[in-house]
C-alpha positions as CSV (number, residue, x, y, z in Angstrom):
1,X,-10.2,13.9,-17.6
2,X,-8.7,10.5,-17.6
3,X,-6.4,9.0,-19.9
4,X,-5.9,5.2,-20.7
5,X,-3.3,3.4,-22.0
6,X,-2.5,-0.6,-22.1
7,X,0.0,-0.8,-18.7
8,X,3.3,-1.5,-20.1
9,X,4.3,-3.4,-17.3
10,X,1.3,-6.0,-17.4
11,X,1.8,-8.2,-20.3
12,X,0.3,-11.5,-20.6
13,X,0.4,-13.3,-23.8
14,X,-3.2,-14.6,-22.8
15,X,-5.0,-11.9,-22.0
16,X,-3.1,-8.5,-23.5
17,X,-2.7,-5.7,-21.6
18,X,-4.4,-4.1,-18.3
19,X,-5.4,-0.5,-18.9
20,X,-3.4,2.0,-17.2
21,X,-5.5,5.1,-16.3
22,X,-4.0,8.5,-15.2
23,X,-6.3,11.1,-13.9
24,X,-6.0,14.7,-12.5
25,X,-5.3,15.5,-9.7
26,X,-5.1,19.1,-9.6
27,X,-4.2,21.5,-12.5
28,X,-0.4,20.0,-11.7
29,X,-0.7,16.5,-10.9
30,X,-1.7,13.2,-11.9
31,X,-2.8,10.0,-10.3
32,X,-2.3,6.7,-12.0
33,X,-4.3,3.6,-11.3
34,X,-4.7,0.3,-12.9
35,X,-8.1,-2.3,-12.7
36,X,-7.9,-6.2,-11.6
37,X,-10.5,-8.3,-11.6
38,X,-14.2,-7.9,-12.6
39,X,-15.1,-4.1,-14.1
40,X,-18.7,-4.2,-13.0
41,X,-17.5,-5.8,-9.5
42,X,-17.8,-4.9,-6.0
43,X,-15.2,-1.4,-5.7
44,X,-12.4,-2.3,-3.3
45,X,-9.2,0.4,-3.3
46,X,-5.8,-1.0,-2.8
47,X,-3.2,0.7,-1.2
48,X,0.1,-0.4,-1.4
49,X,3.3,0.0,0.5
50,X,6.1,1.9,1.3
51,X,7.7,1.9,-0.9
52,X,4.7,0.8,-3.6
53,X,3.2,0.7,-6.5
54,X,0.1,-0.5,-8.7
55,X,1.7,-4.1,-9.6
56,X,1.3,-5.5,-6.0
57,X,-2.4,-5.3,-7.0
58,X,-1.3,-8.5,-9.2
59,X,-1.3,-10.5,-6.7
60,X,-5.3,-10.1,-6.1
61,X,-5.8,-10.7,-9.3
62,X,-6.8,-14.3,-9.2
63,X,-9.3,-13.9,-6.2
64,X,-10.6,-10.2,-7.1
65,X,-12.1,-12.2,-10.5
66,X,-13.3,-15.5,-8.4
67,X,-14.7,-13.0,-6.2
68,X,-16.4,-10.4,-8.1
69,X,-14.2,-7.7,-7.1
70,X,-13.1,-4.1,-8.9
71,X,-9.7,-3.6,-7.3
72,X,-8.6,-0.3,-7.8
73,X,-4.8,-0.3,-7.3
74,X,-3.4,3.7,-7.6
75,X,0.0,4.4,-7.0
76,X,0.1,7.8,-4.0
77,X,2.2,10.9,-5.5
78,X,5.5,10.3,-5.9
79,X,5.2,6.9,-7.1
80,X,5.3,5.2,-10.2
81,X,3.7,7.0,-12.9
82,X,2.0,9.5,-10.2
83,X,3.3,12.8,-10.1
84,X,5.1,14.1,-6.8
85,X,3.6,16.6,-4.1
86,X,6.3,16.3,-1.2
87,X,4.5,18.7,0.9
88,X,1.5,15.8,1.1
89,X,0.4,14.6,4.6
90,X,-1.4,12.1,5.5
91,X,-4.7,13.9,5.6
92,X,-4.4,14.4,1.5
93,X,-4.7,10.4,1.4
94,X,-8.6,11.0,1.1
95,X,-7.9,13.6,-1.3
96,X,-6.5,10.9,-3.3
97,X,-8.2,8.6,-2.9
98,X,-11.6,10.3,-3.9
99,X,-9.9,11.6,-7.2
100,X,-9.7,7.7,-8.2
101,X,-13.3,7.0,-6.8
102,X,-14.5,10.2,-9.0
103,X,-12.7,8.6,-12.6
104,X,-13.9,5.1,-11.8
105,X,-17.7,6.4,-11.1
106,X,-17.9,5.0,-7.7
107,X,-19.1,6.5,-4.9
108,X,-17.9,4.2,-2.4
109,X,-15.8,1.4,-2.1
110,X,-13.5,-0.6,0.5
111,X,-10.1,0.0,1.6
112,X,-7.5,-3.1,1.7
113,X,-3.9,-1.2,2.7
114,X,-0.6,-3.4,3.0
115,X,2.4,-2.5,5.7
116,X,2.8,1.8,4.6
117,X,0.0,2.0,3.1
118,X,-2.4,1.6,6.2
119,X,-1.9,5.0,7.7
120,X,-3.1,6.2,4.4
121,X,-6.0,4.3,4.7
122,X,-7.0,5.0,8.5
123,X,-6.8,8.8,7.6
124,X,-8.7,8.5,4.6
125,X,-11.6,6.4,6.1
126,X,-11.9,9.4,9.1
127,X,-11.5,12.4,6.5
128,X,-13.8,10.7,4.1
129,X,-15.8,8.1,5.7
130,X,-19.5,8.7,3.5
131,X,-16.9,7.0,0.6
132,X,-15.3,4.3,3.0
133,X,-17.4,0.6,3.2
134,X,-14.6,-0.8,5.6
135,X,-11.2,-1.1,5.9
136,X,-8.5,-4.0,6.1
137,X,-5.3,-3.5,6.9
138,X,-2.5,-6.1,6.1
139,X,0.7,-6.1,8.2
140,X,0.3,-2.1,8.2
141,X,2.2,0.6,10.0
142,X,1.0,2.4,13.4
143,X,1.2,5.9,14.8
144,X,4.6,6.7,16.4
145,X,2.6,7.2,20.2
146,X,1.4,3.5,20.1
147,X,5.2,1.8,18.8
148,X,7.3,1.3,21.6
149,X,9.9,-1.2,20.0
150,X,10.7,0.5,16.2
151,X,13.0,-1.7,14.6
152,X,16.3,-0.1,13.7
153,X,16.1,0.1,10.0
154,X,12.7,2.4,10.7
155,X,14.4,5.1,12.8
156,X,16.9,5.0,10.5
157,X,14.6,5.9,7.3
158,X,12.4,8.1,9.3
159,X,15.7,10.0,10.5
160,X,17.1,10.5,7.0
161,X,13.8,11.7,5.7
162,X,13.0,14.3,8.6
163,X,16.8,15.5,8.7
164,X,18.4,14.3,5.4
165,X,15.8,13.4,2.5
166,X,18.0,14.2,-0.4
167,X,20.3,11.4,1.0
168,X,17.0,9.3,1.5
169,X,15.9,9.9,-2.1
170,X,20.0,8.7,-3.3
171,X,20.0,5.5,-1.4
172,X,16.4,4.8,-2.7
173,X,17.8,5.2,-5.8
174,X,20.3,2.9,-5.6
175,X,18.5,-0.1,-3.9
176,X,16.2,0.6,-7.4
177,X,19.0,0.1,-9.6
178,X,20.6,-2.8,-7.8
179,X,16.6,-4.1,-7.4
180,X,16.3,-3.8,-11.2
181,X,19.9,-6.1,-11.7
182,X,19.8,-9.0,-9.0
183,X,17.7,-11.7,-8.4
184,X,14.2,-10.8,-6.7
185,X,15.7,-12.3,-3.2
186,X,17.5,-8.7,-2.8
187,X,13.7,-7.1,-2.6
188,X,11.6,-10.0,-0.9
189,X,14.2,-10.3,1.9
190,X,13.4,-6.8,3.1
191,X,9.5,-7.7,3.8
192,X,10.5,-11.3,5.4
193,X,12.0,-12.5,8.5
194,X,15.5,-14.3,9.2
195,X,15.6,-17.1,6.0
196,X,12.2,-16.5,4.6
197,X,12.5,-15.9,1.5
198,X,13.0,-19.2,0.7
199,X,9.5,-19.8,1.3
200,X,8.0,-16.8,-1.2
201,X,7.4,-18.8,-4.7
202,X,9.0,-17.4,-7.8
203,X,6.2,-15.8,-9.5
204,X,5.4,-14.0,-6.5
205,X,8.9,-13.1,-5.9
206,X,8.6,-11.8,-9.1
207,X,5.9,-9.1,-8.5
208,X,7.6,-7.9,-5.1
209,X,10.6,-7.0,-7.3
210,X,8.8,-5.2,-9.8
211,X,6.2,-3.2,-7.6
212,X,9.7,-2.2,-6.2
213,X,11.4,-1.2,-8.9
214,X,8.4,0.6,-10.7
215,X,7.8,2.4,-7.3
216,X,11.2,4.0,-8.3
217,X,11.2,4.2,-11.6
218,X,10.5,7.9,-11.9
219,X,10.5,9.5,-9.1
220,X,11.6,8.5,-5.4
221,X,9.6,11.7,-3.1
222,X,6.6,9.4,-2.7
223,X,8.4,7.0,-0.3
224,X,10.5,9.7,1.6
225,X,7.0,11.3,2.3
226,X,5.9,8.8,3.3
227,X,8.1,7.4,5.8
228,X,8.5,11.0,7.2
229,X,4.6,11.1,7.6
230,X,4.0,7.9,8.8
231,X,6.8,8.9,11.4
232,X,5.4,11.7,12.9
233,X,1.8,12.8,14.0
234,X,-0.6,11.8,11.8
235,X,-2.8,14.5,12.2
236,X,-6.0,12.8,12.2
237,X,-8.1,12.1,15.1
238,X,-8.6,7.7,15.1
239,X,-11.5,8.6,17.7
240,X,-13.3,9.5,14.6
241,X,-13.1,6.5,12.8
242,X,-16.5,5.6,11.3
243,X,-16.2,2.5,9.0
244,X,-15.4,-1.0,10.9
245,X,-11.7,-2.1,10.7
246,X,-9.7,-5.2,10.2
247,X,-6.3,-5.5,10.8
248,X,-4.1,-8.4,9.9
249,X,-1.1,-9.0,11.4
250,X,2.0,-11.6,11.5
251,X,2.8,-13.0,15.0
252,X,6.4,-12.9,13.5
253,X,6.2,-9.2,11.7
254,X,9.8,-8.0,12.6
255,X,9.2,-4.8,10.0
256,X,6.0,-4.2,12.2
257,X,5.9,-5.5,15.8
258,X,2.6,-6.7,16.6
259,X,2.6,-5.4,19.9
260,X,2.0,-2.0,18.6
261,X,-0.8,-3.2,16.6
262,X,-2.5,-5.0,18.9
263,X,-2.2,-1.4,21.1
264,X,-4.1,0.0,18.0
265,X,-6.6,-2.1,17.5
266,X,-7.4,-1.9,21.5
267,X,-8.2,2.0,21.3
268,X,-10.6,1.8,18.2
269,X,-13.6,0.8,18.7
270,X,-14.4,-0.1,15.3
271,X,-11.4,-2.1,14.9
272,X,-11.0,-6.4,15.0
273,X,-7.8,-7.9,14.6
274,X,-6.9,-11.0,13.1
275,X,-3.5,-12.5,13.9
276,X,-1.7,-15.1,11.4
277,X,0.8,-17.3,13.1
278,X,3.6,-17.8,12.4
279,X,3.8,-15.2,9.8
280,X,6.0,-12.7,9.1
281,X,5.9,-9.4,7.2
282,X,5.1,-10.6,3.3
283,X,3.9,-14.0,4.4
284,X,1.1,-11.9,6.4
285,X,-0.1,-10.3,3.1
286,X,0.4,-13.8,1.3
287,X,-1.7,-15.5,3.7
288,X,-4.4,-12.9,3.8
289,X,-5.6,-12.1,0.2
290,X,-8.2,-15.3,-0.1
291,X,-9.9,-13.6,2.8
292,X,-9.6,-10.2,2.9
293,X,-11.3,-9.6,-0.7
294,X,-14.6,-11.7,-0.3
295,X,-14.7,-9.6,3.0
296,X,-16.3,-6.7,0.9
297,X,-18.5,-8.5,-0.4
C-alpha cells in the first residue's frame, strides 16, 4: 500500500506541493517516488545518479508538462527517503523499478537514466523488458570490461567501497554536510569539467545541490552500493537487451570518457548514440532533456 504526502522539499508558492509517495518494497522496505508533469501522461521512469535522488526530476519538469509526460522520479534504496538494502545488485534494479510501475498502475513505461543511474537501467530493461518502452541514457556509467581510461576519483570510490565502505559512507557524509553549508559551486563542480560551472545557471545550480544533499540526508548505503556495483560485474547479460537504446554522451565527459561509451553502444545492437559537443558531464544532461522526453512519445 502506498502512502502520500506533499514533498517537503518541493515548495512552490504557485503551485503547492508535489506529492511524495512511498510504497513497499518488501515486508522491510520502502521505495519513495515523486510525479512531474502530466498525471494522465505518457509513463517515463527517471533514474537518477550516483549519488541521486528524486529532485533532479525537477529539472524535467517544464518539458515533461509541454510534452505530455508522467515522470516517475524514485529514489533506489539507500537514498533519500528509500530505505537501505546494501546487499542490492544491479539485477534488483528491475525489482525496483516494477514495485513503482505496480503503485503508479502502469504497466510499461520508458527509462531515461543520468551518469550512475544507467547501469540500473540497462539491467532493468534485460531482467524486465515486457515493462521497458526504450531506454535513454544521459552521460551514464559503463561496465568495468568496456572502460579502459577510469578517471582517478572513480577507482578511488570504487576502491573504498569494495575494501573500505564504512570510510566511504564517512566521507559521503561529510561532502553532505559541507554540500548543505556552501554555495552550490561545491556540488555542480563535481559533474563539470575544468571552469564549468560558471556556465550552469543558478536555479539549476540550485537543484544539483539539493538532489545531493537529499541523496544524503538519511542514509548514505545507496551510493556506496552503488558505486561498488557499478564497479564490478554487472551480472546481466547486454546480449539480451530487448528494448532500443539511446545513449547521450558529452564529447568532453571527464567523469565518463566517451570512449568507453562509444565501445558500448558498438556491442548492442539495439543501441544509437547521440554525441553532444562540446559538453561535459552536467552540461550533457542540460543539453539533452528537450529531446530525450518527447522521445517517448
Amino acid at each position: 500500500m502506498s502512502q502520500l504526502a506533499a514533498d517537503p522539499s518541493h515548495r512552490d508558492p504557485a503551485r503547492g506541493s508535489r506529492q511524495l509517495t512511498t510504497t513497499s518494497l518488501d515486508e522491510d522496505r520502502q521505495v519513495a517516488y515523486t510525479e512531474y508533469g502530466c498525471s494522465d501522461g505518457v509513463p517515463v521512469v527517471f533514474l537518477h545518479g550516483t549519488p541521486g535522488s528524486r529532485r533532479l526530476g525537477t529539472l524535467f519538469e517544464t518539458v515533461a508538462q509541454k510534452q505530455g509526460i508522467r515522470l516517475l522520479a524514485f529514489e533506489r534504496p539507500g537514498y533519500g527517503r528509500s530505505t537501505p538494502w546494501p546487499s542490492r545488485s544491479l539485477r534488483d534494479a528491475g525489482t525496483v523499478v516494477s514495485t513503482v510501475l505496480d503503485d503508479a498502475n502502469v504497466k510499461r513505461a520508458g527509462l531515461v537514466a543520468f551518469s550512475g543511474g544507467g547501469p540500473h537501467a540497462l539491467a532493468t530493461a534485460v531482467t524486465r523488458p515486457a515493462r521497458v518502452t526504450r531506454v535513454d541514457i544521459v552521460s551514464g556509467a559503463v561496465p568495468p570490461d568496456v572502460s579502459e581510461a577510469q578517471p582517478a576519483t572513480q577507482r578511488l570510490l570504487a576502491g573504498l567501497a569494495t575494501r573500505t565502505p564504512t570510510l566511504l559512507r564517512g566521507l559521503f557524509r561529510g561532502q553532505a554536510w559541507l554540500a548543505a553549508r556552501l554555495d552550490p559551486s561545491l556540488v555542480v563542480s563535481q559533474y563539470t569539467a575544468a571552469g564549468g560551472t560558471a556556465s550552469v545557471p543558478d536555479d539549476t545550480a540550485a537543484i544539483v545541490q539539493a538532489d545531493f544533499v537529499t541523496a544524503f540526508a538519511r542514509h548514505r548505503s545507496g551510493a556506496v552500493t552503488d558505486v561498488r556495483n557499478t564497479a564490478s560485474d554487472w551480472g546481466v547479460n547486454l546480449d539480451d537487451l530487448e528494448p532500443d537504446v539511446c545513449f547521450w554522451h558529452g564529447e568532453n565527459d571527464t567523469n565518463v570518457p566517451i570512449d568507453g561509451v562509444r565501445r558500448l553502444a558498438a556491442q548492442l545492437p539495439t543501441a544509437q548514440l547521440r554525441v553532444l559537443d562540446d559538453a561535459d558531464h552536467l552540461q550533457t544532461l542540460l543539453r539533452a532533456v528537450p529531446e530525450v522526453l518527447p522521445a517517448h512519445r
